[in-house]
C-alpha positions in Angstrom: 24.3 22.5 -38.2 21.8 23.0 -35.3 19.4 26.0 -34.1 17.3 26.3 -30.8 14.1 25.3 -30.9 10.4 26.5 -29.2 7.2 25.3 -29.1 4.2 26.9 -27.1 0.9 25.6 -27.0 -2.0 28.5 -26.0 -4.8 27.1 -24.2 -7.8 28.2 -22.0 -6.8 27.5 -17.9 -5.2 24.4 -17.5 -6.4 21.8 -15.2 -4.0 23.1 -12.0 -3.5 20.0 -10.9 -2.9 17.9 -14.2 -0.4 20.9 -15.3 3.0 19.4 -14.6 2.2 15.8 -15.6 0.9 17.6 -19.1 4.1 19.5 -19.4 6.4 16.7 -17.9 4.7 14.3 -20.9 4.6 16.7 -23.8 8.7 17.3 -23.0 9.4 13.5 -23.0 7.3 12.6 -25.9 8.7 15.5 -27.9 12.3 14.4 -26.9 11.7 10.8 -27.9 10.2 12.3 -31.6 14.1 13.7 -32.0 15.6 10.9 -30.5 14.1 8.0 -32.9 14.2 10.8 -35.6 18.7 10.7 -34.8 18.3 14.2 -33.5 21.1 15.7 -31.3 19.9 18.4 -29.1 21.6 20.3 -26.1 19.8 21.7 -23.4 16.0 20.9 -22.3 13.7 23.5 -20.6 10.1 23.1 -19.7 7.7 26.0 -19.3 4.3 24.8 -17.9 1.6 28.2 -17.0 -2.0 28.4 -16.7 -2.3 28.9 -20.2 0.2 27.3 -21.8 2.4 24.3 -22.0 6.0 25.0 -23.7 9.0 23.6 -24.5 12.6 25.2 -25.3 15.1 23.3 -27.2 18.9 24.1 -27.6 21.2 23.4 -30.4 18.9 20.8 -32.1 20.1 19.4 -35.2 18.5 21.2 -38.5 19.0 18.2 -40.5 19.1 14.1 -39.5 22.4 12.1 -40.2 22.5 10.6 -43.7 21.4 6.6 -42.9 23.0 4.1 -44.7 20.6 1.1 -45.9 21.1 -2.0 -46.2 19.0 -4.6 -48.1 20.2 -8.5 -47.9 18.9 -10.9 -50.7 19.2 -14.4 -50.9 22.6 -16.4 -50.8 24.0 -16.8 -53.9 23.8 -20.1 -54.0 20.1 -19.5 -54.5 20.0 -16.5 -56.3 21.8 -18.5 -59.2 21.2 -21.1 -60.8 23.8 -24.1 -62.0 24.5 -22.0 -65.4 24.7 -18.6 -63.5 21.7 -17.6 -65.0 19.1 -15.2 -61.7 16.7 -17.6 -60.3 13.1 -16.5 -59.5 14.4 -15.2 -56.2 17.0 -12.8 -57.4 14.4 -11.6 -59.8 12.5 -11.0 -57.4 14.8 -9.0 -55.0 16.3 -7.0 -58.6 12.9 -5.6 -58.9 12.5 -4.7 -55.6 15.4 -2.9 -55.5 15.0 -1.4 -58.6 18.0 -3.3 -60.2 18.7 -4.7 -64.0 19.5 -8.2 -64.0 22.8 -7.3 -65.3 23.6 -5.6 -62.2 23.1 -8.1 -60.0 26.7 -9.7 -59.7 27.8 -6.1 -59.1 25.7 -6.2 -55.5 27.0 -9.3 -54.0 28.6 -8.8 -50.5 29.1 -11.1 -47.3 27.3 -11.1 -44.6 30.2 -12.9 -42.2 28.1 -16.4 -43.4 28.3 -16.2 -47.1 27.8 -14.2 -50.0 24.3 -13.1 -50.7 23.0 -10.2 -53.3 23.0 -7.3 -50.8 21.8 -3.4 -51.7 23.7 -0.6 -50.1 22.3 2.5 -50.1 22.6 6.2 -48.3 19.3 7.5 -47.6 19.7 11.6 -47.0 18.5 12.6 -43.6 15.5 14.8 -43.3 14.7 18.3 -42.6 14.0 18.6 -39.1 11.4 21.2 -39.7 9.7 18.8 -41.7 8.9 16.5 -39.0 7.9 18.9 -36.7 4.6 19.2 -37.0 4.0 14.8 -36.9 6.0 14.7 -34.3 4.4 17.4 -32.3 1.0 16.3 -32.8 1.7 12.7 -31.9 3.3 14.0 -28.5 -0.3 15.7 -27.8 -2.2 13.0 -28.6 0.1 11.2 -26.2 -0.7 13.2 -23.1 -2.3 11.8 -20.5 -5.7 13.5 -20.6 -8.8 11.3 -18.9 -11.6 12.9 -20.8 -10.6 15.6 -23.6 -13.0 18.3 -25.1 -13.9 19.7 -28.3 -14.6 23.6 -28.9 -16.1 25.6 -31.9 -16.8 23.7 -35.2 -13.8 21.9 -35.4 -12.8 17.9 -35.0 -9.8 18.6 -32.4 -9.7 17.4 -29.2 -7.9 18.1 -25.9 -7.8 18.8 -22.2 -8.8 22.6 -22.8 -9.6 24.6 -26.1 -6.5 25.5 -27.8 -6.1 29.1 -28.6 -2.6 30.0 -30.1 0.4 28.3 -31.0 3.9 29.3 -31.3 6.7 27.3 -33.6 10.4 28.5 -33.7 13.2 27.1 -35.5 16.3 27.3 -37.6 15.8 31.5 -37.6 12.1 30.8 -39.1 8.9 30.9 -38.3 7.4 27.5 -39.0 3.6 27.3 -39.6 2.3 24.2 -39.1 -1.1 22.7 -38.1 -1.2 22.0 -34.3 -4.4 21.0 -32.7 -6.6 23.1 -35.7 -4.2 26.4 -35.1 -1.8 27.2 -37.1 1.4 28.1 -35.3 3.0 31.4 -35.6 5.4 33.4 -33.7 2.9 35.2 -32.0 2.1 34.7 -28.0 -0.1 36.1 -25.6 1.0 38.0 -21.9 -1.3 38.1 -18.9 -4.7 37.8 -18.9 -4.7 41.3 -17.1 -1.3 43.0 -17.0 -0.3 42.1 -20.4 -0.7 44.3 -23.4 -1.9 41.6 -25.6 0.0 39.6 -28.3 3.1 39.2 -27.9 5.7 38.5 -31.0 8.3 36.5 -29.9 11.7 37.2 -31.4 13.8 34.0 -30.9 13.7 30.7 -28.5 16.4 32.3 -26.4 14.2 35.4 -25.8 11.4 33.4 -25.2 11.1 33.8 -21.1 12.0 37.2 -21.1 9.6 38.6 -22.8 7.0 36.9 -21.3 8.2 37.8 -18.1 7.9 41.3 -19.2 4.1 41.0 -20.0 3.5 39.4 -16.3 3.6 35.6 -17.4 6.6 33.6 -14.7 6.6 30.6 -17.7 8.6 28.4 -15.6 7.1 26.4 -13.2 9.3 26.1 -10.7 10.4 29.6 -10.6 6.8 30.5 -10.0 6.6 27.8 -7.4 10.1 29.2 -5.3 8.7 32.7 -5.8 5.4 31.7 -4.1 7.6 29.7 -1.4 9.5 32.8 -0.9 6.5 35.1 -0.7 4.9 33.1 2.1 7.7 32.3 4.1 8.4 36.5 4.5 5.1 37.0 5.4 5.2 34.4 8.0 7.5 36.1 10.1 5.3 39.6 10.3 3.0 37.8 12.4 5.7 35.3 14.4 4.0 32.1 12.8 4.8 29.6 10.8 2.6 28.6 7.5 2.4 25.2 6.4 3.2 24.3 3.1 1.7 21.1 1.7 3.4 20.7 -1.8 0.8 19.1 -3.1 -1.2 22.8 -2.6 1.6 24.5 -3.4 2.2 22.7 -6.8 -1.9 23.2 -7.3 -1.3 27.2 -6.6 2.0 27.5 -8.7 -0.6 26.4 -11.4 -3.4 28.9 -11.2 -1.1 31.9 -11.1 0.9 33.4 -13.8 2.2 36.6 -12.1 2.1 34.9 -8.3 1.7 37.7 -5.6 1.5 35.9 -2.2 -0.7 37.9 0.3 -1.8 37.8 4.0 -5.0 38.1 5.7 -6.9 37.5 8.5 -10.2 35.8 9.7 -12.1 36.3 13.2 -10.3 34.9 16.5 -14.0 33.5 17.6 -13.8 30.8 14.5 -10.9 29.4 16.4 -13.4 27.5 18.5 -14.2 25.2 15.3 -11.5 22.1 15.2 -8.6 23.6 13.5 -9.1 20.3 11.0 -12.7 21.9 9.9 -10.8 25.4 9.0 -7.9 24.4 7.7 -10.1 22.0 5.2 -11.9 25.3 4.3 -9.0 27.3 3.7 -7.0 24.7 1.7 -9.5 23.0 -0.2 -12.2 25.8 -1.3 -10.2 29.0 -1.2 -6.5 27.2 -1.5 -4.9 29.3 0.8 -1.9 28.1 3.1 -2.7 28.1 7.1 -0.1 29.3 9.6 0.3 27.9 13.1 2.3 29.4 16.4 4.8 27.4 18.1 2.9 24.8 19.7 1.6 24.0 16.3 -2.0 25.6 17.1 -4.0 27.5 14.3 -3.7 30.8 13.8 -6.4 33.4 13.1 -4.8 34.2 9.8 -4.1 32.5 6.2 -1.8 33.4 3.1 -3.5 33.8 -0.6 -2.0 34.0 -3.8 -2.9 36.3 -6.0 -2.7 36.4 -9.8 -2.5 40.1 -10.1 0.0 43.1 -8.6 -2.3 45.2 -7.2 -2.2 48.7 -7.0 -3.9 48.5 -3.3 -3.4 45.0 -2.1 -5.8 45.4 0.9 -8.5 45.5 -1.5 -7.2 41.9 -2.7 -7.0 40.8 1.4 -10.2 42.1 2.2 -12.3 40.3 -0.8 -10.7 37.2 0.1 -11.2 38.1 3.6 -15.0 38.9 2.6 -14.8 35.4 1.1 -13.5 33.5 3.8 -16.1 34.2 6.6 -19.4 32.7 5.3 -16.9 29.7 4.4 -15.7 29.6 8.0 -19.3 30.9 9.7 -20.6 27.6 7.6 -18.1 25.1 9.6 -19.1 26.6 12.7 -22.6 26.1 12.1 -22.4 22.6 11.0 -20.0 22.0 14.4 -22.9 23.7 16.4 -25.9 21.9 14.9 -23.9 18.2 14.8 -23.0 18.0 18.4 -27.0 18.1 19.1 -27.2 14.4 17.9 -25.1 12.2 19.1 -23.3 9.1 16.7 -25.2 6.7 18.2 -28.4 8.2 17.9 -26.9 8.7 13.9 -26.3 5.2 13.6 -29.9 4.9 12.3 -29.7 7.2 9.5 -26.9 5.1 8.0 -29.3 2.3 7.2 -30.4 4.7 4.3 -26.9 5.0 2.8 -25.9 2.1 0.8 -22.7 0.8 0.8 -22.6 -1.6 -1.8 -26.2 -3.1 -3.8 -25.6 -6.6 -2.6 -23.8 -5.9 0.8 -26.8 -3.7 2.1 -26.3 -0.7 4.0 -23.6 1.2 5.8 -25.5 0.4 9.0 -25.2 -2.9 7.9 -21.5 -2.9 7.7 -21.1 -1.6 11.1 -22.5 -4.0 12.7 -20.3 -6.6 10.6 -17.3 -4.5 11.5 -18.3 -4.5 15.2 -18.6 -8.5 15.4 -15.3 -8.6 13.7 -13.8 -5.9 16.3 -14.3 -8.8 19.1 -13.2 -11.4 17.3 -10.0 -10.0 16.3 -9.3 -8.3 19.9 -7.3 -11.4 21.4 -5.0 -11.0 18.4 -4.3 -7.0 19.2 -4.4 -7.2 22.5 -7.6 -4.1 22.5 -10.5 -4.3 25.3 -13.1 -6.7 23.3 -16.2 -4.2 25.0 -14.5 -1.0 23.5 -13.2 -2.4 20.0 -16.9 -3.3 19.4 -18.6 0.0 20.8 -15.5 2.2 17.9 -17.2 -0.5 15.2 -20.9 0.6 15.8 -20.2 4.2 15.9 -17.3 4.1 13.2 -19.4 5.4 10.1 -21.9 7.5 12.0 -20.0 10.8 11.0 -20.6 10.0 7.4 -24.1 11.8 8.3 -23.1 14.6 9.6 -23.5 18.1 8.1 -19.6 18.6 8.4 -18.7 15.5 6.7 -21.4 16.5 4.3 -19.7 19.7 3.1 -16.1 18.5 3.8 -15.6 14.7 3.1 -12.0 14.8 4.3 -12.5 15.0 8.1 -14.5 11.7 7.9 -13.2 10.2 11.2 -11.7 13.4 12.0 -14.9 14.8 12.9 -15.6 11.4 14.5 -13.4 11.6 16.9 -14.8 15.2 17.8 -18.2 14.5 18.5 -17.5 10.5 19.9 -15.4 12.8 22.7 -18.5 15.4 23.3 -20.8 12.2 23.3 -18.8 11.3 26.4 -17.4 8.2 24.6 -13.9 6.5 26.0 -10.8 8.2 24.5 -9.5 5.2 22.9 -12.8 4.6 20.9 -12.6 8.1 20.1 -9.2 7.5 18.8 -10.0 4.6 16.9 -12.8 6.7 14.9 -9.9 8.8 13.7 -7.5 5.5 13.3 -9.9 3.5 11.2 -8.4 5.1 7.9 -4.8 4.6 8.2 -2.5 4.3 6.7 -4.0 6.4 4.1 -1.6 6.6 1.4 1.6 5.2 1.2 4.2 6.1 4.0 1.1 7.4 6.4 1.1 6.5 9.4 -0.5 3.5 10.9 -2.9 3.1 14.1 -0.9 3.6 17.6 -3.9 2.4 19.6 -4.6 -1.2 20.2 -8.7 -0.5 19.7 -7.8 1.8 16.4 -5.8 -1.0 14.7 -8.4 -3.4 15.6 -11.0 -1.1 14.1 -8.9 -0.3 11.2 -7.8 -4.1 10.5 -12.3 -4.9 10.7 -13.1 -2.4 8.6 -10.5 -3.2 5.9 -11.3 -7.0 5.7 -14.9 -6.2 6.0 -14.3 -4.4 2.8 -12.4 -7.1 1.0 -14.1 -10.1 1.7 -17.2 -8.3 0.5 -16.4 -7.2 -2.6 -14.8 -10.3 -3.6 -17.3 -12.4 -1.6 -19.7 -10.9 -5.1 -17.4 -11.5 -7.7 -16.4 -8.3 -8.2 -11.9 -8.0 -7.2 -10.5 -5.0 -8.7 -9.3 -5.6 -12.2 -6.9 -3.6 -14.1 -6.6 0.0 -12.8 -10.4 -0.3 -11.5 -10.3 -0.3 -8.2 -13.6 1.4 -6.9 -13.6 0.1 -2.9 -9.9 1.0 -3.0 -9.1 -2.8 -2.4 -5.3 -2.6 -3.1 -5.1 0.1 -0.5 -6.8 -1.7 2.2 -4.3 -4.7 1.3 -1.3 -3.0 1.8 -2.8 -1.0 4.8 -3.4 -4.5 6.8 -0.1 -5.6 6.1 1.0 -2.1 7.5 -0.8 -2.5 10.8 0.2 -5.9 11.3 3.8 -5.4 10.9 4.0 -2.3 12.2 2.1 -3.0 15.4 3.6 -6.5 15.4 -0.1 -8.5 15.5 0.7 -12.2 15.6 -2.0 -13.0 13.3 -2.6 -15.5 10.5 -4.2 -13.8 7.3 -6.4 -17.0 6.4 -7.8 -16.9 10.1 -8.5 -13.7 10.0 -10.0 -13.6 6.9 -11.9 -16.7 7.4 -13.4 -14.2 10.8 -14.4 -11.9 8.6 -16.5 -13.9 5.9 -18.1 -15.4 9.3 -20.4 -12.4 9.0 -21.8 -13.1 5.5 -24.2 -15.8 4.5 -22.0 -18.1 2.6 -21.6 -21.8 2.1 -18.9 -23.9 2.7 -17.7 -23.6 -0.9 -18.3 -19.8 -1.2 -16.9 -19.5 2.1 -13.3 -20.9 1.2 -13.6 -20.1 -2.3 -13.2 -15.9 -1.3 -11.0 -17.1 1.4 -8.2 -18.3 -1.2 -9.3 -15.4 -3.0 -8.3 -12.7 -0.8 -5.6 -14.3 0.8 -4.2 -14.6 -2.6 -4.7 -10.7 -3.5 -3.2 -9.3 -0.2 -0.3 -11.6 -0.2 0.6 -10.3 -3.9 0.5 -7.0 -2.5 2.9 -8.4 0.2 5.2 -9.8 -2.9 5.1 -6.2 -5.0 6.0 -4.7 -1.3 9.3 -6.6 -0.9 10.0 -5.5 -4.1 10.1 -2.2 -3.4 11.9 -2.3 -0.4 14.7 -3.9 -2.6 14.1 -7.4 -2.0 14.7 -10.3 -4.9 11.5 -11.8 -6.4 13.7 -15.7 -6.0 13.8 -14.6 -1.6 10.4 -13.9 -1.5 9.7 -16.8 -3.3 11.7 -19.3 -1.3 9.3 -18.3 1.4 6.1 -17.9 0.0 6.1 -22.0 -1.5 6.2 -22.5 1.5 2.6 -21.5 2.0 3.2 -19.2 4.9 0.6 -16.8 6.0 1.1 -15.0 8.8 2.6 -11.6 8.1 5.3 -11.5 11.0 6.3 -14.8 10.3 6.9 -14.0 7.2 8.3 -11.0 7.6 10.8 -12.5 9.6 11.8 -15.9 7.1 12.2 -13.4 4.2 14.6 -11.2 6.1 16.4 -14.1 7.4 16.7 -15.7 4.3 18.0 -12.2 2.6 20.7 -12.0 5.5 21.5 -16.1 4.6 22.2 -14.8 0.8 24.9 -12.6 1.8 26.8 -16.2 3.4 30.0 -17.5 2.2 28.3 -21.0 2.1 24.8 -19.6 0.4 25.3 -20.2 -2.9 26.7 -23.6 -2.6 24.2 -24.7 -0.4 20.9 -23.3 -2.5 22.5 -25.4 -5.1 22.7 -28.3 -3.4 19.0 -27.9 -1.9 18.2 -27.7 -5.8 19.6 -31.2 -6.1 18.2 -32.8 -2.9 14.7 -31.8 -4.0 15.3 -33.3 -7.4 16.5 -36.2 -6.1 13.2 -37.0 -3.8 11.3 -35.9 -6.3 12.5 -38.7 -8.5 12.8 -41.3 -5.9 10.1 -40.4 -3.3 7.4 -38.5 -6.0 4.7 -40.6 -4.5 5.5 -41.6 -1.0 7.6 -41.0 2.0 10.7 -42.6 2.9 11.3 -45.3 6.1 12.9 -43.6 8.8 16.2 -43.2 9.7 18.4 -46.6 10.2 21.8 -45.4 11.8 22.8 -49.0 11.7 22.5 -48.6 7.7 25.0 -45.5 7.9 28.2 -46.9 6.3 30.4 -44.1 5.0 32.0 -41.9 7.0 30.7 -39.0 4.8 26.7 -39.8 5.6 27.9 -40.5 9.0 29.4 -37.1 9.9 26.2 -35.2 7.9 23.8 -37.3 9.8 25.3 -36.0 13.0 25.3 -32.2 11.6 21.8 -32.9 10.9 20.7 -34.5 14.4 22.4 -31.7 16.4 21.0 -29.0 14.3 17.5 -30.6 14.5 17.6 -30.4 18.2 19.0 -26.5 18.3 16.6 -25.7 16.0 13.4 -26.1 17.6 13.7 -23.2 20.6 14.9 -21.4 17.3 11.9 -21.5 15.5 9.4 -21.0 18.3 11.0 -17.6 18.9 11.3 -17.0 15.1 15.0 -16.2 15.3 15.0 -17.8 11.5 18.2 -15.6 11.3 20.1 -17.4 13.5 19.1 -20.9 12.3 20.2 -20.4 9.1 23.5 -19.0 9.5 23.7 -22.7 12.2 22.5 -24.1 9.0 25.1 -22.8 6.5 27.4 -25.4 8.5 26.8 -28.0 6.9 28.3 -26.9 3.7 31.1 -29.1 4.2 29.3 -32.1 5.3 26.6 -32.1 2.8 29.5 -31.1 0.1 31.4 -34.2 1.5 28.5 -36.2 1.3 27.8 -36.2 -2.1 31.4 -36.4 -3.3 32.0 -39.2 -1.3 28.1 -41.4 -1.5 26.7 -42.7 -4.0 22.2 -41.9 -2.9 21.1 -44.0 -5.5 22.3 -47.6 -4.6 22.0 -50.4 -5.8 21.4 -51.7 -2.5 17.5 -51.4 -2.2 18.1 -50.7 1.6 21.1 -48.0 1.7 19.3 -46.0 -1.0 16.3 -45.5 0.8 18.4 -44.5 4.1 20.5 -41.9 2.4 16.8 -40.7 0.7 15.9 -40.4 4.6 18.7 -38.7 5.4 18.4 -35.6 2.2 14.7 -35.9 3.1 15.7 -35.0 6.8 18.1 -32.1 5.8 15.9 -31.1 3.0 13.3 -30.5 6.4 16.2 -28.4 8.3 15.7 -25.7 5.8 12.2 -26.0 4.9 11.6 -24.9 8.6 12.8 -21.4 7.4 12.3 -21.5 3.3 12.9 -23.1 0.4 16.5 -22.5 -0.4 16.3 -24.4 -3.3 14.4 -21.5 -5.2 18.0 -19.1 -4.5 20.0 -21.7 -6.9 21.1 -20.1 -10.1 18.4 -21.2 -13.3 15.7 -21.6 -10.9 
């Protein structure tokens, strides 16, 4: 038998933007509750509101499946002894079964070994409704809540006080202790519209008649309603609004009854940077911006409302009322910073700290702009202008805009370096500095802003490690992981032929350490942002044994190795690839053996007896000599497929020559020659790491 199933949980406003991780987490950890209880259940739907996280359950089992234990004793052999009498051991397992002696050669069974005492027995499933309330509870206290919160004299905790709680199944109303309520089969409507509690008559019914007390319950109807609302509105004033899903997610969580409305806001404040305003709208008042067609702001915004007014104007022009002051603010603050200019800023930053034991934010300007010339040859950016973008690069931080919105750092930077009179690029680069951002931004496209960006991000990390303090777990305070993958980013991206140890070794130039600090944060770091590059090429679908044959090879230039582990992925997909990763695996445990502490003599031709070390000593030559323009342009691709030639030579080789002579001077030849093709491939990677149980 099975019956549907609800739960509600009643709570004061959710956090908005924690709302469908709560509700995605409560459904899973519910589900798993049946699932390792050997529940069946049909269909799944979430509800996740402002006040209230739910879950609907269909045709979920009213009883578990009867479970059939089995208990295994000892062999028989030992549970018996010579005159058939129970040892100590099958005492022991007849008394923890709850068995007579006597019964004991009435529970023997095999186990597909030999006979043992063995205890079958059918344990009846339980009540579902009986585990409801452990099960529901654990799922709560599962949810991913940071920092939970108690409320009137109880001992419960959670994100936000817990006000009602609803509990349907099998026809009944259950009542069970959730979070210090106990549930019933009342809810509550709107905060406004609705008339107050609601009794809800059955799962299935659940929606509806919250729908008719102004509460949308599902998320994402709420969210296509709001989607909806705005894109009609758009059109009665021929623009287009921007919708950010992470702000539309955000709304679709404050609003239980969403009624999306449009207003407007004076032409004059147009005049701010259209960053300043739309930072305003979106992240004090949460209200979606429009644009015309050449993408530039319009005078206007979209709200949500969480009501269905009788006079909606009166909604626009309160939010309108509340909008100006906001927007009169990020004029003023445009106004008033334009009278200093960055440079002239640059000596306030000398009061902001950056970190206690790397000094000031000044101070990491000038450490940025030092690095900005160094690096320069690398990127190809004007030395002059790559160290001007360094000194100014953290002035905006002092500005009253970046002050009251901390978002258009750099932003605003490139604003006021412009009115300053500053070059274009370094005004670019002020804006640059902070990409890529987030993961799939997008990366400088000026030479002077990936220089810039490239400083300011191994400035960072060679700092903070420089102290002792790398991130560790999931603390990562100077967002070090970030600025990791970000310099890989730029490099790749941009194509910068730069090693990673020389450019971190420029960095640590410009703090006071010695020679043992010095390479001691250098291994470090380089270490850190390579494992980044390893857990990057393992999300883009590579194998952890490619990146591996490349990165034993000590490699650390991120084209370079961009380009072996591609190669070496394309090489996998050979014909001859598996055989020759194998036999890779057995020329390096052959030199190992013979040649663990020296290198071999060279080469003797004369010495080449069999035909078979003949014709692979020619392969080898040949390719030696083709290989070399090959691997000044880094066309590792097209060396290794010239290299997956010698399959049949090297397969010949060893069918045909005994390596380990007994002639003192043969065996060291043919060592030459495995140590010589062994080389061939270590040019691109170790192949040897592809081989099967390696």
């Amino acid at each position: 038998m099975s019956s549907d199933f609800l739960f509600e949980l009643g709570t004061e406003e959710l956090p908005p933007k924690a709302l469908l991780g709560l509700s995605e987490t409560l459904t899973s950890g519910i589900l798993k509750g049946f699932e390792s209880a050997r529940l069946s259940f049909g269909e799944v739907s979430s509800f996740a509101a402002p006040r209230r996280l739910a879950l609907l359950v269909r045709d979920l089992a009213v009883k578990a499946p009867d479970n059939e234990v089995v208990n295994w004793g000892p062999p028989t052999k030992v549970a018996f002894d010579s005159k058939g009498s129970p040892t100590k051991a099958a005492q022991a397992f007849a008394m923890k079964n709850n068995l007579a002696l006597t019964e004991l050669l009435n529970n023997i069974d095999h186990d597909g070994k030999q006979e043992k005492l063995c205890v079958r027995k059918t344990e009846e499933g339980k009540a579902t409704a009986s585990l409801l309330s452990d099960l529901i509870n654990a799922s709560l206290s599962g949810l991913p809540i940071a920092k939970r919160m108690s409320w009137g004299n109880g001992k419960e905790l959670f994100v936000r006080p817990v006000q009602w709680a609803v509990l349907l199944f099998d026809g009944q109303t259950c009542e069970e202790s959730i979070l210090g309520i106990t549930s019933s089969n009342v809810s509550r409507g709107h905060r406004f519209h609705g008339s107050g509690d609601i009794t809800i008559d059955s799962p299935l019914s659940y929606e509806q008649q919250l729908k008719e007390q102004f509460v949308i319950a599902s998320f994402d109807d709420r969210r296509n309603i709001i989607r909806e609302g705005v894109a009609s509105l758009e059109k009665t004033i021929s623009g287009r609004a921007v919708i950010d899903d992470a702000l539309l997610d955000e709304v679709s969580a404050l609003n239980e009854w969403p009624v999306p409305l449009m207003g407007h806001f004076d032409r004059h404040f147009l005049e701010v940077p259209s960053e300043a305003l739309i930072s305003s709208m979106k992240e004090h008042q949460k209200y979606f911006h429009l644009i015309d067609d050449n993408d530039h702001l319009l005078p206007a915004f979209i709200t949500v409302a969480n009501i269905k007014s009788n006079d909606p104007s009166q909604v626009v022009a309160g939010n309108e009322r509340v909008i100006r002051p906001r927007l009169a603010d990020a004029a003023f603050f445009y106004e008033n910073d334009r009278l200093v200019s960055l440079e002239q800023r640059r000596e306030s930053l000398k009061k902001v700290v950056f970190q206690d034991k790397l000094g000031s934010v000044f101070d990491k300007t000038v450490r940025v702009a030092n690095l900005c010339s160094l690096l320069a040859p690398f990127t190809g950016a004007d030395a002059k202008l790559t160290r001007r973008a360094g000194e100014l690069c953290k002035s905006d931080l002092v500005t009253d805009m970046v002050g009251e919105f901390a978002d258009l750092q750099g932003v605003m930077g490139r604003y006021y370096a412009l009115h300053d009179g500053e070059q274009p690029d370094i005004a670019e680069a002020l804006l640059e500095q902070y990409l890529p951002r987030f993961s799939g931004d997008k990366v400088p496209t000026t030479a002077v802003g990936a220089t810039l960006a490239l400083a300011d991000k191994l400035d960072t990390l060679v700092g903070i490690f420089s102290i002792g303090q790398p991130p560790s777990g999931s603390r990562d305070p100077f967002a070090l992981r970030r600025a990791s993958l970000g310099i890989l980013r730029i490099i790749l991206d941009g194509k910068i032929n730069i090693d990673l140890s020389e450019a971190i070794s420029l960095a640590a130039k410009n703090f006071n350490l010695d020679a043992s600090s010095l390479d001691k944060t250098r291994k470090q770091v380089l270490t850190y942002v390579l494992e980044r590059h390893r857990s990057w090429y393992r999300d883009e679908g590579f194998s952890a044994a490619v990146f591996l044959s490349v990165s034993t090879l000590g490699v650390s230039n991120p084209l370079d190795i961009d380009a072996r582990i591609k190669a070496v992925a394309q090489f996998c997909l050979l014909p001859e690839a598996s055989a020759l990763s194998s036999a890779n695996k057995r020329v390096s445990n052959i030199l190992a053996k013979q040649l663990s502490t020296r290198m071999p003599e060279p080469l003797n031709k004369a010495l080449l007896k069999e035909s078979a070390e003949k014709a692979l000593a020619r392969s080898i030559m040949a390719l030696e000599g083709s290989s070399k323009p090959l691997l000044a342009s880094r066309d590792y691709n097209t060396l290794l497929q010239n290299l997956a030639s010698l399959h049949g030579p090297v397969d010949q080789f060893f069918e045909e020559v005994m390596v380990v002579s007994d002639d003192a001077a043969l065996r060291e030849n043919r060592l030459s020659l495995l140590k010589r093709l062994r080389d061939l491939f270590l040019n691109v990677a170790d192949i040897s790491q592809l081989a099967p149980g390696k």
